[in-house]
DOKOLDO-871069 format. One record per residue (C-alpha): x negated, y negated, z negated; residue number from 1. Coordinates in nm, 3 decimals, decimal comma, padded with zeros to 5 digits, always signed. Each point is the difference from the previous one (the first is absolute). Layout:
N
<pt X="X" Y="Y" Z="Z" i="NUM"/>
...
END
This chain:
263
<pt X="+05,740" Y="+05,366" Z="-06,934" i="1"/>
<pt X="+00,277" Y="-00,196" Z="+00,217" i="2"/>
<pt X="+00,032" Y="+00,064" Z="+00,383" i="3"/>
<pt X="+00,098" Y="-00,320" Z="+00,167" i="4"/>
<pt X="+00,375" Y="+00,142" Z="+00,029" i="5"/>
<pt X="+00,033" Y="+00,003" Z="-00,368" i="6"/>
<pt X="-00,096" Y="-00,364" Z="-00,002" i="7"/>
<pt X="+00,167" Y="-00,128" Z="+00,276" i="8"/>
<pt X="+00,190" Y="-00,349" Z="+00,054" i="9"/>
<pt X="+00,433" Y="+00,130" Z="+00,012" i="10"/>
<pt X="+00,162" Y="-00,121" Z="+00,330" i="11"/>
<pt X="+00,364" Y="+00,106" Z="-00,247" i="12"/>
<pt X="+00,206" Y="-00,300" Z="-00,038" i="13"/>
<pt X="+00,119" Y="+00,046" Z="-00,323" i="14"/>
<pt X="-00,456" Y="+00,062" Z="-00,144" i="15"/>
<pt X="+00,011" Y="-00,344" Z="+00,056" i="16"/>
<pt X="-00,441" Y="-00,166" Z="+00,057" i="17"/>
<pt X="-00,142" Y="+00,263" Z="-00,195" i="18"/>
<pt X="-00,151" Y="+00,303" Z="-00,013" i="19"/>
<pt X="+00,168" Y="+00,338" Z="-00,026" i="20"/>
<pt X="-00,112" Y="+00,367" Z="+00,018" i="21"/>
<pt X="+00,023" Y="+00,133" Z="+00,370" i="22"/>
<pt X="-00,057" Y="+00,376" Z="-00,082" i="23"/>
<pt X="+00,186" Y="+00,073" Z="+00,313" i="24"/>
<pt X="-00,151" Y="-00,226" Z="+00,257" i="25"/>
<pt X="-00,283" Y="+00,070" Z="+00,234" i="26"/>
<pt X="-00,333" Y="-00,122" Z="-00,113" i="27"/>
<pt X="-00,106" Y="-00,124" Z="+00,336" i="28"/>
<pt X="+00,280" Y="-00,199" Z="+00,015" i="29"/>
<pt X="+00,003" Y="-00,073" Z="-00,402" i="30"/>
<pt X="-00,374" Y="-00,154" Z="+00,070" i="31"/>
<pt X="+00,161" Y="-00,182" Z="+00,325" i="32"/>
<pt X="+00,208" Y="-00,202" Z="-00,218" i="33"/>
<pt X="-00,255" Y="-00,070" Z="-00,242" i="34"/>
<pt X="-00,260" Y="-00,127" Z="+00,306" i="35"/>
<pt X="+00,274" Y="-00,225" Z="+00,136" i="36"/>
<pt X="+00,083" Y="-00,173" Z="-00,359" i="37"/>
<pt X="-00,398" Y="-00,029" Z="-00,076" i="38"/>
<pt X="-00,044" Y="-00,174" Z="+00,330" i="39"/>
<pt X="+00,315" Y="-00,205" Z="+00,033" i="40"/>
<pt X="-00,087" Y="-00,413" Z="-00,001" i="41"/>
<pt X="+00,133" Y="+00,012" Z="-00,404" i="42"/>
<pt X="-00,145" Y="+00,239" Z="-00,094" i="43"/>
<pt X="-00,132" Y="+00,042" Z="-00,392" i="44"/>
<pt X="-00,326" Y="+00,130" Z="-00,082" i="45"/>
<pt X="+00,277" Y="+00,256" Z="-00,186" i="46"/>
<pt X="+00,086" Y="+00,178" Z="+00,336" i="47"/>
<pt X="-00,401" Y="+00,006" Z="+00,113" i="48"/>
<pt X="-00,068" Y="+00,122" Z="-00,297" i="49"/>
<pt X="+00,296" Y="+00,284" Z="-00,011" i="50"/>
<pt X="-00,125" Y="+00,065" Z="+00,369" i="51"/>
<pt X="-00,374" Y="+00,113" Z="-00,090" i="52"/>
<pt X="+00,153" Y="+00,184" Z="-00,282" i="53"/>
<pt X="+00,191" Y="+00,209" Z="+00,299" i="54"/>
<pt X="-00,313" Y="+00,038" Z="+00,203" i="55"/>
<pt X="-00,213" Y="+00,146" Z="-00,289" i="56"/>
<pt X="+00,312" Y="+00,256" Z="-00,118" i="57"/>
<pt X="+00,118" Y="-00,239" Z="-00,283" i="58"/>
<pt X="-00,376" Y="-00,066" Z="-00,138" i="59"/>
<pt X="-00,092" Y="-00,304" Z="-00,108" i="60"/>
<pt X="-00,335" Y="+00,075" Z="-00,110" i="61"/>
<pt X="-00,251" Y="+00,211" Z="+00,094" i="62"/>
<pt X="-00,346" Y="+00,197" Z="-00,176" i="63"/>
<pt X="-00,271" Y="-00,250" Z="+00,198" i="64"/>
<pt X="+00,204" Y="-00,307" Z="-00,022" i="65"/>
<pt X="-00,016" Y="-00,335" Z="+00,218" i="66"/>
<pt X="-00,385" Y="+00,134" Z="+00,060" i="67"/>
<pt X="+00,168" Y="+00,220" Z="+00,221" i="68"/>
<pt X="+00,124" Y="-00,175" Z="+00,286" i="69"/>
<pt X="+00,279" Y="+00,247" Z="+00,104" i="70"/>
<pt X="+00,078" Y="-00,002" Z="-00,333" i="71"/>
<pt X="+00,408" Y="-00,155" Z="-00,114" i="72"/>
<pt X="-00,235" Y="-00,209" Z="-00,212" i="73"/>
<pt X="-00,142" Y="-00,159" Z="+00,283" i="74"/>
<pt X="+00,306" Y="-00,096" Z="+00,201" i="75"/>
<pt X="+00,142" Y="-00,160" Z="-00,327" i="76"/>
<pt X="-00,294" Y="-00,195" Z="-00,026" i="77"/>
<pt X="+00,020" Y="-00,125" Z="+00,383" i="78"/>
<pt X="+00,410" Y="-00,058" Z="-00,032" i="79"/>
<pt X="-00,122" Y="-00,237" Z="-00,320" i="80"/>
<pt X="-00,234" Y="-00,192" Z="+00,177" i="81"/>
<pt X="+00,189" Y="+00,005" Z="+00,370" i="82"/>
<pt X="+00,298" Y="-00,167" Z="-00,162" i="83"/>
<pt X="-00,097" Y="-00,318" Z="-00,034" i="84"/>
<pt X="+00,357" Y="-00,145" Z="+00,161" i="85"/>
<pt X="+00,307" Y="+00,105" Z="-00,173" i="86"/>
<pt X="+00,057" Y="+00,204" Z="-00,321" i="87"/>
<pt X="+00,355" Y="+00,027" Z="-00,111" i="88"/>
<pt X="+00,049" Y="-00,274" Z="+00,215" i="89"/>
<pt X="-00,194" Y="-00,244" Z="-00,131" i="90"/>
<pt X="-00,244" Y="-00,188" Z="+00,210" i="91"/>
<pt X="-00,407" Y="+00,132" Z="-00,149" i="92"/>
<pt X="-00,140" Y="-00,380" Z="+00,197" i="93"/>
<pt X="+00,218" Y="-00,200" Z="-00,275" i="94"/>
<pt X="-00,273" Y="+00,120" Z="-00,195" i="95"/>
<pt X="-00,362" Y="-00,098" Z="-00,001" i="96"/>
<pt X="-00,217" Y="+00,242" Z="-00,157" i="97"/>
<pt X="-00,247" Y="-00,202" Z="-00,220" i="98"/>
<pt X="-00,376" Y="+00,036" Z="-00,011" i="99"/>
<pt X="-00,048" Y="+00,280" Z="-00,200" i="100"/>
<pt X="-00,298" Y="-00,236" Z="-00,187" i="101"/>
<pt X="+00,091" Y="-00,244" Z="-00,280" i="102"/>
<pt X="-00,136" Y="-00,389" Z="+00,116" i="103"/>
<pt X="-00,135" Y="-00,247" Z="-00,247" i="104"/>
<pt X="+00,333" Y="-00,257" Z="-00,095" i="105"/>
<pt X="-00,321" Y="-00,215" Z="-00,134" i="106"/>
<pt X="-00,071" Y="-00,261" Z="+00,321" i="107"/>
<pt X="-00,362" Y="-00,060" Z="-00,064" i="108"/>
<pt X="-00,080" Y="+00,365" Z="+00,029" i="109"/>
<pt X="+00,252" Y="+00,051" Z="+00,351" i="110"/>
<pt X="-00,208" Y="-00,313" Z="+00,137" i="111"/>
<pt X="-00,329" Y="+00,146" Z="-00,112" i="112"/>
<pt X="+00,066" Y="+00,377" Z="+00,127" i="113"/>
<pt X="+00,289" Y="+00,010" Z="+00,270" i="114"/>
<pt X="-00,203" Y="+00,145" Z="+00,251" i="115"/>
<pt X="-00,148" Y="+00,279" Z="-00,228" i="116"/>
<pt X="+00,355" Y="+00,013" Z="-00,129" i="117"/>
<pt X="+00,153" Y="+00,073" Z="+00,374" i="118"/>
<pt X="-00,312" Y="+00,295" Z="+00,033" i="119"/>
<pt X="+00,090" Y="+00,146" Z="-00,332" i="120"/>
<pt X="+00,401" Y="+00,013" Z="+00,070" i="121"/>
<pt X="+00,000" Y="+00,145" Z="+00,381" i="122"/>
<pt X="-00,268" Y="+00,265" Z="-00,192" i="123"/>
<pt X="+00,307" Y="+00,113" Z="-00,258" i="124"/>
<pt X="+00,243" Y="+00,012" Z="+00,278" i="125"/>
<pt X="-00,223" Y="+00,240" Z="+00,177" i="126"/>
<pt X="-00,045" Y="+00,191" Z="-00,332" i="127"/>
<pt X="+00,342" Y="-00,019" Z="-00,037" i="128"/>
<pt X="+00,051" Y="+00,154" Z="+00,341" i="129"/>
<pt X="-00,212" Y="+00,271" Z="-00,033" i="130"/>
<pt X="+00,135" Y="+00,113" Z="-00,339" i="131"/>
<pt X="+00,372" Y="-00,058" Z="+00,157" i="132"/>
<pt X="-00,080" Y="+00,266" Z="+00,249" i="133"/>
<pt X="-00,169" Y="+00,210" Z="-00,314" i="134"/>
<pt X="-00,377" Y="-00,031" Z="+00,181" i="135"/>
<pt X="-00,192" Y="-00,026" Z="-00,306" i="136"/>
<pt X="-00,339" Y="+00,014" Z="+00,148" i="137"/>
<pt X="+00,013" Y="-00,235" Z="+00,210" i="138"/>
<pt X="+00,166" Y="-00,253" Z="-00,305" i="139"/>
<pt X="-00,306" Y="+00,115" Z="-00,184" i="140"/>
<pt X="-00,230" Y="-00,112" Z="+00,286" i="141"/>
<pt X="+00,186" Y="-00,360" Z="+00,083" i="142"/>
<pt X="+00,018" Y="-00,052" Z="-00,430" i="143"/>
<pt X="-00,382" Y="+00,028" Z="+00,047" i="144"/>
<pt X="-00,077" Y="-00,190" Z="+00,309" i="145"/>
<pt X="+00,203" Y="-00,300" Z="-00,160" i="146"/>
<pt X="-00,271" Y="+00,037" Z="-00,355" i="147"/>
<pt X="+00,411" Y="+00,053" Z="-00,157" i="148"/>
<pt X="-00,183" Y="+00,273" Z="-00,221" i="149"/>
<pt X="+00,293" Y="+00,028" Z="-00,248" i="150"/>
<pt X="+00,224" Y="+00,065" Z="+00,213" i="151"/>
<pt X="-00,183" Y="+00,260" Z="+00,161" i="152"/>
<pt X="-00,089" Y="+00,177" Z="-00,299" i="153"/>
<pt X="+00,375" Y="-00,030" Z="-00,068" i="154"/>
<pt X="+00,085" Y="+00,204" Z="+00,276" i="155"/>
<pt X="-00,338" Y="+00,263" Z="+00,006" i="156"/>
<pt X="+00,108" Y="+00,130" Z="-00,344" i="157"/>
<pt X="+00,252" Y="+00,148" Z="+00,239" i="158"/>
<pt X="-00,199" Y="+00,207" Z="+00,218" i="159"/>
<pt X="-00,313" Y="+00,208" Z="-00,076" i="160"/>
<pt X="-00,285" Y="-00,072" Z="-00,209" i="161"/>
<pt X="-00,235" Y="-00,022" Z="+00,299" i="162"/>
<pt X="+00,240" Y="-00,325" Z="+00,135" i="163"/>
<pt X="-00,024" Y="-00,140" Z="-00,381" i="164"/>
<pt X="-00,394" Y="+00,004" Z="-00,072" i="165"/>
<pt X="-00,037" Y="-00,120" Z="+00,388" i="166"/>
<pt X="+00,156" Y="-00,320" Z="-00,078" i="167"/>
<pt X="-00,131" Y="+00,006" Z="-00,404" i="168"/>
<pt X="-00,387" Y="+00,010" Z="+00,171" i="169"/>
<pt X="+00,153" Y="-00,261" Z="+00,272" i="170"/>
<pt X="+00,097" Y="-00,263" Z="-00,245" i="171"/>
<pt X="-00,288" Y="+00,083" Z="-00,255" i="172"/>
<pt X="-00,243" Y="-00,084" Z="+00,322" i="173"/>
<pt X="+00,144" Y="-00,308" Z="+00,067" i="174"/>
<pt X="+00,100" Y="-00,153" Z="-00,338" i="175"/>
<pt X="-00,291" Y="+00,115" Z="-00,186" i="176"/>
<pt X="-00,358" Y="-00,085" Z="-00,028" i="177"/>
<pt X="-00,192" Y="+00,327" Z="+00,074" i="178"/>
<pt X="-00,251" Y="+00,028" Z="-00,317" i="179"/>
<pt X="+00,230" Y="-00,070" Z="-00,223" i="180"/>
<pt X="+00,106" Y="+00,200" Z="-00,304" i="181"/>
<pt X="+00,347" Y="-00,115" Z="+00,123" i="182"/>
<pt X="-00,054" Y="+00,181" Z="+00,323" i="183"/>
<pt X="-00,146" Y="+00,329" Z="-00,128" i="184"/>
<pt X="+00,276" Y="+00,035" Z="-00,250" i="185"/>
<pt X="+00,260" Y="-00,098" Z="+00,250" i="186"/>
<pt X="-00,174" Y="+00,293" Z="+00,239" i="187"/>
<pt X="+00,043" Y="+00,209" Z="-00,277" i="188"/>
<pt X="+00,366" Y="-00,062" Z="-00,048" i="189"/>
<pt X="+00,059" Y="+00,092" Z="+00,365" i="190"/>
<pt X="-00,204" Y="+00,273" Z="+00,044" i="191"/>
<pt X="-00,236" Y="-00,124" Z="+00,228" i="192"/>
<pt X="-00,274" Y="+00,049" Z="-00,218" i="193"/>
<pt X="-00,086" Y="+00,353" Z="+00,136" i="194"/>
<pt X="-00,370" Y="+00,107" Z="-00,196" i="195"/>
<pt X="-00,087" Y="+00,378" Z="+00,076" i="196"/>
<pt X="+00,145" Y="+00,270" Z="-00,203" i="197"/>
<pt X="-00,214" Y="+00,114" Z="-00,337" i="198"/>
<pt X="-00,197" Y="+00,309" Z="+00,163" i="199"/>
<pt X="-00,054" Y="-00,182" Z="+00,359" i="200"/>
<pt X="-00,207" Y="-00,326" Z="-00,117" i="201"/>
<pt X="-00,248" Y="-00,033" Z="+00,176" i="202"/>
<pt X="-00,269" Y="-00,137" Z="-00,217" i="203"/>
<pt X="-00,269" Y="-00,030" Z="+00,220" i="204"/>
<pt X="+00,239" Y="-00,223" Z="+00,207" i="205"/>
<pt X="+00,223" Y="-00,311" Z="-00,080" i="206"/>
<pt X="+00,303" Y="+00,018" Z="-00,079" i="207"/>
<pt X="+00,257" Y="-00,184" Z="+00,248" i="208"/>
<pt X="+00,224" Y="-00,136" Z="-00,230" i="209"/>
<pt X="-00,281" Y="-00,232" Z="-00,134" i="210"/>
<pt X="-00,183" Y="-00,036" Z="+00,306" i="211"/>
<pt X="+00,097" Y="-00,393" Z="+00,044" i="212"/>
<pt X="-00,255" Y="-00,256" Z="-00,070" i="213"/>
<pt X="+00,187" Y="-00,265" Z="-00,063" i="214"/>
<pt X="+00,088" Y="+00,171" Z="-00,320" i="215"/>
<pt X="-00,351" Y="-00,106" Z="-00,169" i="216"/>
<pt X="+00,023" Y="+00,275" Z="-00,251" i="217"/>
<pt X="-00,315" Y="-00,062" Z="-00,177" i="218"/>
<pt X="+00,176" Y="-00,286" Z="-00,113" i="219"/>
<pt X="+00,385" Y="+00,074" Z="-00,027" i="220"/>
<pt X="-00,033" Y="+00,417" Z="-00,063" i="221"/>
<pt X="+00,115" Y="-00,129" Z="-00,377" i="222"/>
<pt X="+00,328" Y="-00,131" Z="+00,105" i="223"/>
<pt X="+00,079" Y="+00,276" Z="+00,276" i="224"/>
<pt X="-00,037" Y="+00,228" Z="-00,237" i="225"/>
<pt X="+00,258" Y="-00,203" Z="-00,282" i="226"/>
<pt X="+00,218" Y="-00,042" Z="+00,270" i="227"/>
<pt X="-00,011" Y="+00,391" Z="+00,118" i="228"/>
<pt X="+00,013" Y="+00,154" Z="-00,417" i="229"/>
<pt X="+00,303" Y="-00,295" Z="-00,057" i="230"/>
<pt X="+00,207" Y="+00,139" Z="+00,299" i="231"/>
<pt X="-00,020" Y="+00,362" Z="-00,018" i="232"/>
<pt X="+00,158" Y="+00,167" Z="+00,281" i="233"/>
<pt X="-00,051" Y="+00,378" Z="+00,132" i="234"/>
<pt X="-00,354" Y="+00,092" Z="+00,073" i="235"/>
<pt X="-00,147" Y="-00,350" Z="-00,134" i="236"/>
<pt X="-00,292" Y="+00,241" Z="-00,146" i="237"/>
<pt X="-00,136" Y="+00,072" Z="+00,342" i="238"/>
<pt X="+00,015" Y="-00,409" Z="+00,090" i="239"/>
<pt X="-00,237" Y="-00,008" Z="-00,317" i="240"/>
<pt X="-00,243" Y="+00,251" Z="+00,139" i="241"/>
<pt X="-00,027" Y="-00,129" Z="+00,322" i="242"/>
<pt X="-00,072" Y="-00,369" Z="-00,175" i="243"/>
<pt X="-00,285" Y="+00,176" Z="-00,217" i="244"/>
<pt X="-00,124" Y="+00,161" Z="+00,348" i="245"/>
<pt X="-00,006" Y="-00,297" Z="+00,220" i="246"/>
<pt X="-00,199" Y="-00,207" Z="-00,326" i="247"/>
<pt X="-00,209" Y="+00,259" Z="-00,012" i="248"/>
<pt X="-00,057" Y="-00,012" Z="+00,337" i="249"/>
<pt X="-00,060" Y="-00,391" Z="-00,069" i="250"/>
<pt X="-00,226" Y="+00,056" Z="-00,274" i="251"/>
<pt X="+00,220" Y="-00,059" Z="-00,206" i="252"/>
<pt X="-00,080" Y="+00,253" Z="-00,298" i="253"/>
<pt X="+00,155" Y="-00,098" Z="-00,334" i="254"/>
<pt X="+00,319" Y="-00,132" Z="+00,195" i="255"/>
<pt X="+00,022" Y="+00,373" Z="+00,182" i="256"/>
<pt X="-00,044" Y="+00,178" Z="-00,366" i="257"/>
<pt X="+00,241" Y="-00,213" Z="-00,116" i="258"/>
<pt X="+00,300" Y="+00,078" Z="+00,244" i="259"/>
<pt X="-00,079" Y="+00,325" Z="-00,008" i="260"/>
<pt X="+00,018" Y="+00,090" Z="-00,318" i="261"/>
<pt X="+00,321" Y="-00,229" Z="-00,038" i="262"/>
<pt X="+00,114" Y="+00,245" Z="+00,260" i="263"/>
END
């Protein structure tokens, strides 16, 4: 680890612009130097960036990252996004930054869908924003308010499982017809499909899972079930016993024998 006088900018003639140890200089006044070149009208995002290196004892990153906002992290992130006027010089506003959202070349479809086209880009820049400043939540949450349900699956796989099946059960509701083989098995791929643990069944009761109406299971049990022994994922045996329970429950007999012994 550095102190700032090991660091420091060389007032010696003869260094020439660049940097040379300063064993023997005080640190206070090592660090002064370094302030003045960081905040100079010229300055580089080089000297900034030397000058929270000095203020967190040569560290340039830390255990909690740019979560924590003390953090060397942090300040690196702010000096990125505060310099938007000079970097080595060169004017940043030369530069537009495009829409972070590929438009349609094709006319017909920019005449037919420029307004929803204008909605859907100013929602990636403020994706875009929020993953800039690494707030991954809240991307997650403005992916899903704009229906841009790749995207936020894209960035979910990122975080916890509990962000991921959130937006798996949010697109599944509102891309999916609910009562449809399609939907159970899709519940089943995200773990939605919760039925009670072998041992805790209730079977005097119904089982949640299959609770819906609008499944119509006297009449589509058959292809619930194909769907459910054709995509076998862990604990697809209990789905099958709470099927047989809540036919049973319909009076359903043969259908209930059948998925449970399947099962």
């Amino acid at each position: 680890i550095l102190d700032a006088s090991d660091v420091a900018f060389s007032n010696d003639s003869s260094c020439g612009d660049q940097f040379q140890p300063m064993i023997t200089m005080d640190e206070t006044e090592a660090y002064r130097i370094i302030e003045e070149k960081a905040s100079s009208e010229n300055a580089s995002l080089l000297w900034n960036l030397i000058l929270t290196a000095a203020g967190h004892n040569g560290r340039l990153r830390s255990i909690n990252g740019p979560n924590d906002p003390n953090s060397p992290e942090a300040e690196i992130l702010q000096l990125l996004l505060d310099s938007d006027k000079t970097s080595n010089g060169k004017d940043r506003h030369t530069f537009a930054m495009p829409s972070p959202m590929k438009i349609s070349t094709s006319s017909d479809a920019v005449d037919r869908a420029t307004g929803q086209q204008d909605d859907a880009a100013a929602g990636f820049e403020e994706i875009q924003n929020y993953l800039i400043r690494g707030q991954r939540d809240e991307a997650v949450a403005q992916a899903m308010s704009c229906k841009n349900y790749a995207l936020a699956f894209l960035i979910a796989a990122m975080l916890d499982r509990e962000t991921y099946q959130a937006v798996a059960q949010r697109y599944i509701d509102d891309a999916l017809q609910s009562g449809t083989p399609l939907h159970t098995v899709s519940r089943i791929f995200s773990g939605s499909l919760n039925p009670p643990e072998v041992g805790q069944v209730d079977r005097s009761g119904v089982s949640s899972c299959w609770g819906d109406d609008s499944l119509n299971l006297s009449q589509t049990w058959h292809l619930h079930l194909a769907g459910i022994l054709s995509n076998r994922t862990t604990g697809w045996e209990h789905v099958l016993l709470a099927l047989g329970d809540r036919l049973l429950q319909l009076g359903e007999v043969c259908p209930a024998h059948f998925c449970y012994m399947v099962s």
